[in-house]
C-alpha positions as a printed NumPy array, in Angstrom:
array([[-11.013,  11.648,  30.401],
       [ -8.474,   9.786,  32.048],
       [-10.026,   7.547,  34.473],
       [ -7.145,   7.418,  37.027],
       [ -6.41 ,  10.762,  37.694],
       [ -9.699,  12.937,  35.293],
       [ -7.457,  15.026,  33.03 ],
       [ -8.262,  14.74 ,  29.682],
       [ -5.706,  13.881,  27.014],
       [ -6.071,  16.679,  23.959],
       [ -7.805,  15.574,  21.303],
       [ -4.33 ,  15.691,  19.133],
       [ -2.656,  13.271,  21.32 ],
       [ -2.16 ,  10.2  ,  19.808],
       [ -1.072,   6.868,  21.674],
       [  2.938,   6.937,  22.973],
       [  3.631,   4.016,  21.027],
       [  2.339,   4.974,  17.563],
       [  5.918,   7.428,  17.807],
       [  7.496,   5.07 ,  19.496],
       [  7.416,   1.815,  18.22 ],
       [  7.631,   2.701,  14.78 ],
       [  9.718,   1.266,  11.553],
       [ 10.429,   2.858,   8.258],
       [ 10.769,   0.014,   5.713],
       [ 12.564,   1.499,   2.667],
       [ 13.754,  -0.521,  -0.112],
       [ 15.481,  -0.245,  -3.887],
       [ 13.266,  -3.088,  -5.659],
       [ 10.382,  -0.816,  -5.197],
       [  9.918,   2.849,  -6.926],
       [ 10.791,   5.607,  -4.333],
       [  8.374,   8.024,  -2.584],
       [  7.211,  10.899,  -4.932],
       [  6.177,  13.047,  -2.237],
       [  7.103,  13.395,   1.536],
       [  6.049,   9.756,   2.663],
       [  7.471,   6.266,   3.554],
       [  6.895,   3.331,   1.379],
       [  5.471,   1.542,   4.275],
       [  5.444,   2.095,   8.339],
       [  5.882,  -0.66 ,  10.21 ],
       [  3.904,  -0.371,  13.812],
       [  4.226,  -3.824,  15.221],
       [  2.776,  -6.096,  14.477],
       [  1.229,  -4.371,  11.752],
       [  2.849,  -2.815,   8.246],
       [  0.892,  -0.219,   6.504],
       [  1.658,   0.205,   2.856],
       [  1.775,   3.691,   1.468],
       [ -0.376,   3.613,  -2.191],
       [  1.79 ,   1.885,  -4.733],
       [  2.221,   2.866,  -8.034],
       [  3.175,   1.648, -11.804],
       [  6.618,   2.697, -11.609],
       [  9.956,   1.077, -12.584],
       [ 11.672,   1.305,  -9.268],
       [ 14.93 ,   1.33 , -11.295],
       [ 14.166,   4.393, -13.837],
       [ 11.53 ,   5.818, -11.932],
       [  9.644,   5.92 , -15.458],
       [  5.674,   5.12 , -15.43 ],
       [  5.308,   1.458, -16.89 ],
       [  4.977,   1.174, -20.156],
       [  2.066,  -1.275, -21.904],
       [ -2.263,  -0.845, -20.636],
       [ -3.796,  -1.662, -17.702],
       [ -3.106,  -5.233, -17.163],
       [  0.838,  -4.013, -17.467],
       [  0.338,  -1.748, -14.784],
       [ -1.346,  -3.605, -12.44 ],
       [  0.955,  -6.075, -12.456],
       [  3.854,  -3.714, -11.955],
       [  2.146,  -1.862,  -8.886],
       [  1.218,  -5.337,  -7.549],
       [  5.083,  -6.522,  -8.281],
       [  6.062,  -3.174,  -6.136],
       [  3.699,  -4.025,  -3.401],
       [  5.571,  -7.358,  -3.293],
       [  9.088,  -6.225,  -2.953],
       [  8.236,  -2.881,  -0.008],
       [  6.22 ,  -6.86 ,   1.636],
       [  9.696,  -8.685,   1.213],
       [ 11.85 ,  -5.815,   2.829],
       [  9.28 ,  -6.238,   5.947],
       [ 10.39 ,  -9.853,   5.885],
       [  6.561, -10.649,   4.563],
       [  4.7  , -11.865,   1.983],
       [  0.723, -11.323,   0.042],
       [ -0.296, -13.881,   2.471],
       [  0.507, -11.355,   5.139],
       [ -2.133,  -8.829,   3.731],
       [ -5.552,  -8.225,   6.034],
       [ -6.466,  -5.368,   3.299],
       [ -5.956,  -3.597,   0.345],
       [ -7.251,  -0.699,  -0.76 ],
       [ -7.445,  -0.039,  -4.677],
       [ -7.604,   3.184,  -6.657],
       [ -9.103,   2.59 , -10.274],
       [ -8.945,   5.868, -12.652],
       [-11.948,   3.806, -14.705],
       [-14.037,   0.721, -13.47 ],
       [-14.206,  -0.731, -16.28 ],
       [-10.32 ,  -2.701, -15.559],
       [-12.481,  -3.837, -12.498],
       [-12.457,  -7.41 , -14.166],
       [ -8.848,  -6.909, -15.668],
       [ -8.119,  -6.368, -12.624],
       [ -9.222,  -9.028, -10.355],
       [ -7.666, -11.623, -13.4  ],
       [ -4.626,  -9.875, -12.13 ],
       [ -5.033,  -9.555,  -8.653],
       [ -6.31 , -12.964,  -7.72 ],
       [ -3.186, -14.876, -10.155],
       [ -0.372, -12.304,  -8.093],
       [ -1.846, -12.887,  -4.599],
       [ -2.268, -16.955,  -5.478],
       [ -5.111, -17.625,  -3.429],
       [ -4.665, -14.6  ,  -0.411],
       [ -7.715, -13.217,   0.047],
       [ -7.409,  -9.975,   2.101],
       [-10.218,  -7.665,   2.954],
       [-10.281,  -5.411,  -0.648],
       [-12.22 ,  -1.778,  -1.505],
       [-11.267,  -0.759,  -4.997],
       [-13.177,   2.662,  -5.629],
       [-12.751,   4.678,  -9.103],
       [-11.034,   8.266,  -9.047],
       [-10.881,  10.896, -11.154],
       [ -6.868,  10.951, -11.067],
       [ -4.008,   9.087,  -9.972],
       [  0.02 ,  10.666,  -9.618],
       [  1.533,  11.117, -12.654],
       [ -1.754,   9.865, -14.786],
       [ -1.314,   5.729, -13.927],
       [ -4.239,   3.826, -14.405],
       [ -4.21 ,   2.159, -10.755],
       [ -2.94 ,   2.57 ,  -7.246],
       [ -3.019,   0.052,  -4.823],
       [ -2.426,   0.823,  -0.786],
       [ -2.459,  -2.365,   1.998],
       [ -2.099,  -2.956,   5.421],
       [ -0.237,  -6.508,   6.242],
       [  0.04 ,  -8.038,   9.367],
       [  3.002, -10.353,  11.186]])
């Protein structure tokens, strides 16, 4: 309900300036989309981060090396769609990790905590039963200015 006038906005309606107000941030030094997304939306003042992946953002090819290697390289890709927002890890408020096995939890964190150096955003990291294109980890963030 709409408590000026009583109409009622359908339920589909979402806020003016979520179409409005809106930037794509699209940039080289990360891998591009493999599907029909953006790397990252910018709604100001906050960036959401579309899942990033192992992927050499040159070749396209999946990362070569375990776990560790592609954590690193998805973290490293989260960094560079950050820097073409004009931001940083410090700017994260929270990530969202994709593990295909729970077991790299620790392996993980070792990685996570020496990239970020001492940011400490909000985290979930939940195990699936697949990634894209098989990778071992997928991590998606939300960043604010």
């Amino acid at each position: 309900m709409n408590a000026t006038d009583n109409t009622q906005t359908p339920a589909h309606a979402a806020p003016p300036s979520c179409h409005t107000k809106h930037g794509v941030i699209l940039t080289e030094k990360a891998p591009k989309p493999i599907g029909p997304y953006s790397q990252a939306i910018e709604v100001k003042p906050l960036l959401f981060i579309s899942g990033q992946i192992p992927l050499d953002p040159v070749s396209g090819a999946l990362v070569s090396g375990g776990f560790e290697a592609q954590a690193e390289s998805a973290l490293a890709n989260m960094r560079e769609v950050l820097a073409a927002a004009g931001m940083t890890f410090a700017n994260l408020v929270k990530t969202t990790v994709f593990l295909r096995n729970m077991s790299d939890f620790t392996c993980f964190n070792l990685v996570y905590e020496k990239t970020l150096n001492g940011a400490a955003p909000a985290r979930s990291v939940v195990e699936v039963s697949n990634l894209p294109r098989g990778v071992l980890v997928e991590i998606e963030a939300i960043a604010c200015r």
